[in-house]
N, C-alpha and C positions, 0 to 999 in steps of 0.2 A: 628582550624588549625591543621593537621598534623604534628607529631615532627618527624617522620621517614620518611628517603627516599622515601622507597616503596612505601609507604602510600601517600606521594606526589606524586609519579609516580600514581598511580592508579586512583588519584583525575583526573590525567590529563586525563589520558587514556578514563579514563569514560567519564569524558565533550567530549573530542571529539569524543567519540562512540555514546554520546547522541546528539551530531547535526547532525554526519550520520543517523543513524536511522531516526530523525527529519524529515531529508530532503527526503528522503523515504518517509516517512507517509503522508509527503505534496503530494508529487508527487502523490502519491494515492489516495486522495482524491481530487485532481486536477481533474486527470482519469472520476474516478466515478462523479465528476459534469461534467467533459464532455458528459458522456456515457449519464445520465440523463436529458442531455437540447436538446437533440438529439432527432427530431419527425419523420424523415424517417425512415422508414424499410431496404431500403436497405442499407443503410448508417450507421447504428448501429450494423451490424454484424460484419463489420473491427473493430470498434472501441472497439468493445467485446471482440473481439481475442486478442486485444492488450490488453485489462484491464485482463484479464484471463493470460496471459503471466504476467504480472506484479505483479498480486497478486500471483503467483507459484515462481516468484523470492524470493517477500519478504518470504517467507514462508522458502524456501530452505536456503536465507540467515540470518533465524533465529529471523527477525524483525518483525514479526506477528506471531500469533498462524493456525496453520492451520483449525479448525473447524473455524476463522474469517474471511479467506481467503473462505471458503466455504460458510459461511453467505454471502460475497458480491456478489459471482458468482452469487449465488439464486435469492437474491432482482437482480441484475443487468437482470441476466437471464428472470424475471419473470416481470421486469418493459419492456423486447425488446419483448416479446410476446402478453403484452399489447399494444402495437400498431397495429394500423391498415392499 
């Protein structure tokens, strides 16, 4: 346990920056199993633009790394052109 303030303060601050983040990560991997059960064509280029908007959020707001957010574009990218 912490014996200084601060030090409790920052215990707190971080649990709860660690369930935003959390819920974030969920939501994203939500996304990505939607974009993935998805077998129309035309119907997975909305849902694209929406995961690509999402994964440029997390990125700007610091909860992902950006070459991760580029990995998912790719596989996403590369699993809507396998369709036929």
């Amino acid at each position: 346990m912490p014996h200084h303030k601060s030090t409790k303060k920052r215990v707190i601050l971080s649990w709860k920056q660690n369930r935003y983040n959390l819920a974030y990560k969920t939501k994203m991997k939500s996304m990505i199993k939607k974009v993935r059960s998805i077998t129309d064509k035309d119907l997975i280029q909305e849902e694209l633009k929406n995961a690509y908007s999402l994964l440029d959020k997390l990125v700007s707001k610091g909860i992902i790394h950006k070459n991760k957010a580029a990995n998912q574009k790719s596989k996403l990218a590369k699993y809507a052109g396998s369709l036929n």
